[in-house]
C-alpha positions as CSV (number, residue, x, y, z in Angstrom):
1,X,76.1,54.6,80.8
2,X,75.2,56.6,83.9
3,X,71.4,55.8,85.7
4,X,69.3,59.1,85.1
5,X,69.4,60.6,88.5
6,X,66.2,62.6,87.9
7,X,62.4,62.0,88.8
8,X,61.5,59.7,85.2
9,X,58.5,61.8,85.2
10,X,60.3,65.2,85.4
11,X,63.1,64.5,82.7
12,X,65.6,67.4,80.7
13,X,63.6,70.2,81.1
14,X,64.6,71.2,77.0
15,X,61.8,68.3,76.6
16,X,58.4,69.7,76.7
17,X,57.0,66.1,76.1
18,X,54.3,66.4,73.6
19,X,52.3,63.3,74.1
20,X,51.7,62.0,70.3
21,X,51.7,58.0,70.8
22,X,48.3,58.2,72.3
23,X,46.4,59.4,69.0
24,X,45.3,57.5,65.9
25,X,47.3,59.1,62.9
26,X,45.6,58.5,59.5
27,X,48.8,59.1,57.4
28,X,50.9,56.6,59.5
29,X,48.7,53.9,58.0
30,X,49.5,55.5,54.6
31,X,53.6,55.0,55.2
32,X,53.1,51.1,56.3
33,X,51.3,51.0,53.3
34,X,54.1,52.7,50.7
35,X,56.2,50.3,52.8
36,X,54.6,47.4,52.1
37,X,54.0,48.2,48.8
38,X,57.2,48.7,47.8
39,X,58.1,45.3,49.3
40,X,55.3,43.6,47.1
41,X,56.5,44.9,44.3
42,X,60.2,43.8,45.0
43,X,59.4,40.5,45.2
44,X,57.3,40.5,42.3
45,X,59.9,41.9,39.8
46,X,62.3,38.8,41.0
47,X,59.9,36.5,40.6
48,X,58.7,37.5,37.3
49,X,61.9,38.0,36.5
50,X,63.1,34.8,37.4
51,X,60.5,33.2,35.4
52,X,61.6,35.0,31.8
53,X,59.2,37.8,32.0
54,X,61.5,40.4,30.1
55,X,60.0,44.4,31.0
56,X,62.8,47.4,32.1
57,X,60.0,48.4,34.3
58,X,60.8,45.0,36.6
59,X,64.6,46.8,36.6
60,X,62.6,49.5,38.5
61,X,60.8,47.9,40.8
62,X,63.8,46.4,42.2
63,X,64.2,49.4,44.4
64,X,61.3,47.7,46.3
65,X,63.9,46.8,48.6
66,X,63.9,49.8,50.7
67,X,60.3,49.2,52.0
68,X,61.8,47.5,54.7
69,X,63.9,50.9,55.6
70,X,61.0,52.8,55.5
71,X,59.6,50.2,57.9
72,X,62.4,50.3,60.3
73,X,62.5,54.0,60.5
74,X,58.4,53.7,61.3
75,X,59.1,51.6,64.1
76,X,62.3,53.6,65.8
77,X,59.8,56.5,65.1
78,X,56.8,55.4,67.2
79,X,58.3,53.0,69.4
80,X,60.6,55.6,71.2
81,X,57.9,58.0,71.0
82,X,55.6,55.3,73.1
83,X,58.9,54.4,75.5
84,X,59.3,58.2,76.2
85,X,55.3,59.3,76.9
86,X,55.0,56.3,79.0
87,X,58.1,56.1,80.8
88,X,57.0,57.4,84.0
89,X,53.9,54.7,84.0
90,X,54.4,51.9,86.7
91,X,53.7,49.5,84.2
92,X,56.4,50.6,81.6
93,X,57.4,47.4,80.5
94,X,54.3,45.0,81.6
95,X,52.2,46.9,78.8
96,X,55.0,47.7,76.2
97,X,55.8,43.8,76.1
98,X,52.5,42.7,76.6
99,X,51.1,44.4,73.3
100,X,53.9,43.9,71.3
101,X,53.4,40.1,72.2
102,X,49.6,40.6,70.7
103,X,50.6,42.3,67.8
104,X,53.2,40.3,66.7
105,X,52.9,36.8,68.4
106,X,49.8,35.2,66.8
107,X,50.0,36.2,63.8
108,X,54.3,35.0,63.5
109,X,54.0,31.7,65.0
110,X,50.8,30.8,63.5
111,X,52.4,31.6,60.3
112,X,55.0,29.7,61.1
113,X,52.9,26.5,62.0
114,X,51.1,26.9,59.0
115,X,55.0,26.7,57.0
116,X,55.8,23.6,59.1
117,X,52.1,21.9,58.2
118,X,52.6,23.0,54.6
119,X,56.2,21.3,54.7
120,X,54.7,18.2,55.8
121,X,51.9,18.3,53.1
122,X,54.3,19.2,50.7
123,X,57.9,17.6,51.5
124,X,59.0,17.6,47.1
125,X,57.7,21.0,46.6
126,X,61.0,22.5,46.8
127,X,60.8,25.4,48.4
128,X,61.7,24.3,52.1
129,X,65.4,25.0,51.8
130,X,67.8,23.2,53.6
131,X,66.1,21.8,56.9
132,X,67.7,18.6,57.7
133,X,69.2,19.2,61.1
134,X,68.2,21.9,63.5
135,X,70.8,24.3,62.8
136,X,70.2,23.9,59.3
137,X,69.5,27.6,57.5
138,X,66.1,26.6,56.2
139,X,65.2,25.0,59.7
140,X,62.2,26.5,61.3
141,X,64.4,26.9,64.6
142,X,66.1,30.2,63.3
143,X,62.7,32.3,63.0
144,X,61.0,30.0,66.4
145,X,64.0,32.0,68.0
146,X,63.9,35.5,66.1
147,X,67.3,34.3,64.6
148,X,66.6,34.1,60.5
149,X,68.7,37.1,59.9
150,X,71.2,34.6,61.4
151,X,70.1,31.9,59.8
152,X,70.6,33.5,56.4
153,X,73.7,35.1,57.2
154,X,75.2,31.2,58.1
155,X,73.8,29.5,54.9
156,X,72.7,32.3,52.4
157,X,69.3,33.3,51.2
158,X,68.9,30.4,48.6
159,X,68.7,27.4,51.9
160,X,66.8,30.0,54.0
161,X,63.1,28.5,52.5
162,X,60.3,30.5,52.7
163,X,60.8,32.7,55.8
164,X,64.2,34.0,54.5
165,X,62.2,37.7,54.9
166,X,61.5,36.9,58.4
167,X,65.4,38.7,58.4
168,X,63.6,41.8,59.3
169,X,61.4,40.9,61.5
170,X,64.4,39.4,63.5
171,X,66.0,43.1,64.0
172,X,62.7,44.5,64.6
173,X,62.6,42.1,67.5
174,X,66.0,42.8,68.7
175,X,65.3,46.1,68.5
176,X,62.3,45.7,70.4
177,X,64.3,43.7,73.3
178,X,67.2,45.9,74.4
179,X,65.3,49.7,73.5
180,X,63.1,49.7,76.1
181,X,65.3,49.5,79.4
182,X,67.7,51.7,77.1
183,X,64.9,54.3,77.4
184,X,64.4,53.4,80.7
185,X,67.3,53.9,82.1
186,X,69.0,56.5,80.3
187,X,68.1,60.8,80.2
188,X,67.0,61.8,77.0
189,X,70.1,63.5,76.1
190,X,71.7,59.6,76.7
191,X,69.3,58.2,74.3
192,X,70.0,60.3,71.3
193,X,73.3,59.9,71.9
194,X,72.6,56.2,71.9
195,X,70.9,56.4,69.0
196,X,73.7,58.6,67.4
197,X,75.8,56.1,68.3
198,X,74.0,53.5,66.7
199,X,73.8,55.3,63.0
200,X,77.8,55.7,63.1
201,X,78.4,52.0,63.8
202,X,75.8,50.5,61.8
203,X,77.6,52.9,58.9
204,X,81.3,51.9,59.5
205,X,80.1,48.0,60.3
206,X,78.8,48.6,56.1
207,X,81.9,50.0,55.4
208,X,84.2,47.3,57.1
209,X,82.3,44.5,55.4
210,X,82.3,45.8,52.2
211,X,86.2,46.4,52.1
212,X,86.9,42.9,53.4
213,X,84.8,41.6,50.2
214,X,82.2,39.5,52.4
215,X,78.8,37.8,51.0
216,X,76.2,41.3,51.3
217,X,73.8,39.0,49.8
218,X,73.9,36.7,53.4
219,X,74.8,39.4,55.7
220,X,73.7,42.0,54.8
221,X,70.4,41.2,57.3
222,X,72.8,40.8,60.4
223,X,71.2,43.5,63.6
224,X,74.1,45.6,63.9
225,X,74.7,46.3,60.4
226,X,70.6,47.5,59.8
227,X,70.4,49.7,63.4
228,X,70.6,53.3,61.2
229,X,67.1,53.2,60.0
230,X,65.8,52.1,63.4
231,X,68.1,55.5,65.2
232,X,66.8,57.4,62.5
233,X,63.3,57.2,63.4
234,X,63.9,57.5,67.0
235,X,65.5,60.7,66.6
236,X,62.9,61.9,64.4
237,X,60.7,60.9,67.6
238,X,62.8,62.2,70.3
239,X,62.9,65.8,68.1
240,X,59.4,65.8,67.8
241,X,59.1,66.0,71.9
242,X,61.8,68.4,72.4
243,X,60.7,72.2,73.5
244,X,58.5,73.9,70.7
245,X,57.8,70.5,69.6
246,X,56.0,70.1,66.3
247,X,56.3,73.8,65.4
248,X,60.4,73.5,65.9
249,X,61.1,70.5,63.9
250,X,59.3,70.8,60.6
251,X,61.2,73.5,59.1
252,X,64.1,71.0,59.9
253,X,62.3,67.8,58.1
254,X,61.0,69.6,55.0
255,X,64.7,70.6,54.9
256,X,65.9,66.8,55.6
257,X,63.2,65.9,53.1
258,X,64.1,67.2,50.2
259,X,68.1,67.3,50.5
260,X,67.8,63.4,51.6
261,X,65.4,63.4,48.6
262,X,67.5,64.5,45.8
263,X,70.5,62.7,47.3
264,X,68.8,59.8,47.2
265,X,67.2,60.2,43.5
266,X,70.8,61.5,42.3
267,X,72.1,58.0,43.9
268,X,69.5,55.9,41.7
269,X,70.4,57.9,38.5
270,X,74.2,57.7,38.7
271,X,74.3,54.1,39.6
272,X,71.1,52.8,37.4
273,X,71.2,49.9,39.9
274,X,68.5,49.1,41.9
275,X,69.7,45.8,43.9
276,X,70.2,46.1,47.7
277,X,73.7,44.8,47.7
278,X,74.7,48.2,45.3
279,X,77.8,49.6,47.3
280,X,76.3,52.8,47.0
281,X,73.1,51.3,48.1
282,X,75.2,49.2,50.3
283,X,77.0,52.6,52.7
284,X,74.5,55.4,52.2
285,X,71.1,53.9,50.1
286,X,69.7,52.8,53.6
287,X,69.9,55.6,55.9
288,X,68.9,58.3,53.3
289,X,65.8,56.4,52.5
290,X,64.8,56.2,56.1
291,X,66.1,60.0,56.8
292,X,63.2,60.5,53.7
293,X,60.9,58.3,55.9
294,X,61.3,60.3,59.2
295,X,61.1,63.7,57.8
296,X,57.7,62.4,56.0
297,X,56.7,61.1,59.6
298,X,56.7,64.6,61.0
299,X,55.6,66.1,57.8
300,X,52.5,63.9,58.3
301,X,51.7,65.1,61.8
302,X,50.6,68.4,60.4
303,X,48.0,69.1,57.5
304,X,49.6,69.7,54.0
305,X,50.7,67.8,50.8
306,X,52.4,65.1,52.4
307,X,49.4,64.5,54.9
308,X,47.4,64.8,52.4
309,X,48.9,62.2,50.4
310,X,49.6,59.6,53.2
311,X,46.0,60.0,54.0
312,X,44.6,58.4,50.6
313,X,42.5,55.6,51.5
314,X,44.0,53.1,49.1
315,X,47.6,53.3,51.3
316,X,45.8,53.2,54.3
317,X,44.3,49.8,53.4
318,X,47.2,48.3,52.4
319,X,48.4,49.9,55.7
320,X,46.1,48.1,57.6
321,X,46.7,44.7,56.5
322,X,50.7,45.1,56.3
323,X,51.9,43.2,58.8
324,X,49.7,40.3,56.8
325,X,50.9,40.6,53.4
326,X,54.4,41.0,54.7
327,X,54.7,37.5,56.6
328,X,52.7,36.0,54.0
329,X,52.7,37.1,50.9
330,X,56.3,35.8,50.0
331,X,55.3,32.3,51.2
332,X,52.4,31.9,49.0
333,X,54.4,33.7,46.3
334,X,57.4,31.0,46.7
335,X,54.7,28.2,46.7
336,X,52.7,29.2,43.7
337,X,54.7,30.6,41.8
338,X,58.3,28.8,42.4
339,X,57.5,25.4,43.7
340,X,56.8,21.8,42.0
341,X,53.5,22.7,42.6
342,X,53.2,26.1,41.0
343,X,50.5,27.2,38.8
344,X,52.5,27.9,35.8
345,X,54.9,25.2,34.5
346,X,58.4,25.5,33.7
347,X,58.7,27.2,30.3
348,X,55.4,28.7,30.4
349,X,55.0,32.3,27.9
350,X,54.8,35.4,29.5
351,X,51.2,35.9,29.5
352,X,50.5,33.0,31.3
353,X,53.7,34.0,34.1
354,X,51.6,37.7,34.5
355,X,48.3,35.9,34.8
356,X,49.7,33.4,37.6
357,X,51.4,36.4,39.0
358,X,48.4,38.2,39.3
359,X,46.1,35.4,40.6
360,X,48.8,34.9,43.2
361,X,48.8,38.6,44.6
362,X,44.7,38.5,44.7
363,X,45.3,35.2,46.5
364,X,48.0,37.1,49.2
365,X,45.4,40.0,49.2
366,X,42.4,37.7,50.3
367,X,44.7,35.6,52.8
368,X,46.1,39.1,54.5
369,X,42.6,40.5,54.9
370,X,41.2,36.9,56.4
371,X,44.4,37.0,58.7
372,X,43.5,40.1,60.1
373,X,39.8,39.5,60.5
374,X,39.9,36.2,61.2
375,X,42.9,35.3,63.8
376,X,44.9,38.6,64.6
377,X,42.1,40.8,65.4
378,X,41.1,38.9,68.0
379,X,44.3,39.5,69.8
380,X,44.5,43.0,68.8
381,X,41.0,43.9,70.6
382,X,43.0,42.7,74.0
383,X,45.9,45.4,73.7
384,X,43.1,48.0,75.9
385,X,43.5,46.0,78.6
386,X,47.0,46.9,78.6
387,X,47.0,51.2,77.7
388,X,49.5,53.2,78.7
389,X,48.4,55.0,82.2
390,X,49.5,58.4,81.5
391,X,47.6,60.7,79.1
392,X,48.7,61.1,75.3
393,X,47.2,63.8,73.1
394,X,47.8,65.6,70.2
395,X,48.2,69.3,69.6
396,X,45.6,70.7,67.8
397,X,47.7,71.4,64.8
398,X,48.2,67.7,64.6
399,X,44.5,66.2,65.1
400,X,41.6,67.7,63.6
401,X,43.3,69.2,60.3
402,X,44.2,66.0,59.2
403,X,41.5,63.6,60.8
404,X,43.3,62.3,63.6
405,X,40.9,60.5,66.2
406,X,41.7,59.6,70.1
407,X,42.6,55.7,69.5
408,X,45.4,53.8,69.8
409,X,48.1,54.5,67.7
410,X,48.7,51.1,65.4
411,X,52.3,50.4,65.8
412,X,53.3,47.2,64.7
413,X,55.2,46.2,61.4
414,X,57.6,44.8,59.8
């Protein structure tokens, strides 16, 4: 790849640059929360599942699964956005890093202390996976190194323990590692043929593993196979700041939208599967659910149904406090709900599997909400000493219609 030769402030003139990473987006908060919504109820329907509760609507909810997508495509979405307003600031990397490692840092390895404390506590509870030697796939080693989607791949899901989801937040981080000096380095036209680039092979990687009959349960998490959803959203991203910015690109996502839409919907129907590993789920499932995702993003930029929508304040609490129930609302699930110490017994009746259930997502409510208050927040409020030094607004079109304020856009997720 060829060093841009240009002035990084003074980049292809076809880019007028529109500086949206700079603004607070109401609706954004409203797609972390879908996100995380759909996640919760994923892991739900398996557990109750799991436990004999017998409803077709659990068969549904299965299709939780693609929260994660929607979360990847969020994050190629306003990550490049951030990497391109702020890529002629002398502090590019210092402040990218530097609040990433706020946002995501505390809250991680304190979760992960608290697993290790609670494995000590708790060393018959079952849940651990297998942990006897460092490279073990339940050892805590693998997530300490932003490795579990390796971890899983090597011993499967089932020895993982309870940070098998931290799979994700493994790509996110790797993701989060090599984009910026991508950006950096490379024009604009470069990136989106970077990103291009990384849709095809995350597509044929699929492919090839599926026709050589490997475990998708295991690998399926593995970063080069899961990079489409991440390109996705930075396309969406670099599109938005292309000449006629905002104005230019919606006809194309309402188009994307509802072709990606029905697609997707006529996928569901035909295959009446809603497991991740699905084939069909398998090649195409992922990147037409984030394709969805990044045409809603720029949908939401600009008042209208989906703005509208996005904007209700019940998904923009959950929005809020995603990044919480994400890392921990699977461990508490595991625990009360899976382990020798769970609060139903083996054999239990269904109302008393429901009633557990629901104690135990008020119980991941309450702990995401004292997270956040409590411990993250506190790392959060020192991300303004660390702002990006060139100014970022919205167009008009994109602020006051749908309640958009001048703070920092909230970028971290799962």
């Amino acid at each position: 790849m060829t060093v841009a030769s240009e002035p990084r402030a003074a980049s292809d003139p076809r880019f007028s640059a529109p500086r949206f990473s700079g603004a607070h987006v109401p609706a954004l908060d409203g797609v972390r929360g879908i996100a995380i919504l759909l996640v919760i109820a994923y892991h739900f329907s398996v557990s109750l599942g799991i436990l004999g509760v017998g409803n077709p609507l659990l068969g549904f909810f299965r299709f939780g699964w693609c929260g994660v997508d929607v979360f990847f495509a969020l994050s190629g979405f306003l990550i490049t956005g951030i990497l391109l307003d702020t890529k002629d600031s002398p502090h590019y990397f210092r402040n990218f890093y530097v609040r990433r490692v706020l946002r995501i840092f505390p809250l991680y390895y304190g979760s992960l202390l608290v697993v290790f404390l609670l494995r000590l506590a708790l060393p018959q509870a079952g849940v651990w996976g297998a942990h006897g030697t460092l490279a073990a796939p339940g050892s805590l080693l693998w997530p300490l190194l932003y490795l579990q989607n390796l971890g899983v791949y090597l011993g499967g899901p089932s020895l993982s323990g309870v940070t098998t989801h931290y799979w994700s937040l493994a790509v996110e981080e790797h993701f989060y590692l090599a984009w910026p000096l991508l950006v950096w380095l490379a024009t604009r036209r470069q990136i989106t043929l970077l990103a291009m680039t990384a849709i095809v092979v995350s597509l044929l990687g699929r492919a090839l593993v599926y026709w050589h009959g490997s475990n998708l349960e295991a690998i399926f998490g593995l970063t080069p196979l899961r990079m489409d959803g991440l390109a996705i959203g930075a396309l969406a991203s670099i599109a938005l700041r292309r000449q006629g910015g905002l104005e230019a690109v919606l006809p194309w996502a309402r188009t994307v939208m509802v072709v990606a839409g029905v697609a997707l919907v006529g996928l569901l129907a035909m295959h009446r599967m809603m497991h991740h590993t699905d084939p069909a789920m398998w090649l195409i499932g992922y990147p037409l659910v984030a394709m969805v995702t990044a045409a809603a993003l720029l949908l939401s930029l600009r008042n209208g149904p989906v703005a509208r929508i996005l904007s209700l304040s019940p998904l923009r609490w959950f929005g809020k406090y995603s990044f919480g129930l994400y890392v921990w609302h699977p461990i508490i699930g595991v625990i009360l709900l899976h382990s020798h110490v769970a609060l139903v017994p083996d054999g239990a009746g269904q109302p008393a599997v429901v009633l557990a259930a629901l104690a135990t997502l008020l119980i991941d409510l309450a702990v995401a909400w004292l997270s956040f208050h409590l411990w993250e927040k506190r790392f959060l409020d020192m991300k303004r000493f660390f702002a990006a030094d060139t100014p970022r607004r919205l167009p008009p079109e994109a602020g006051a219609r749908i309640g958009a304020g001048v703070e920092t856009v909230r970028v971290a997720g799962p």
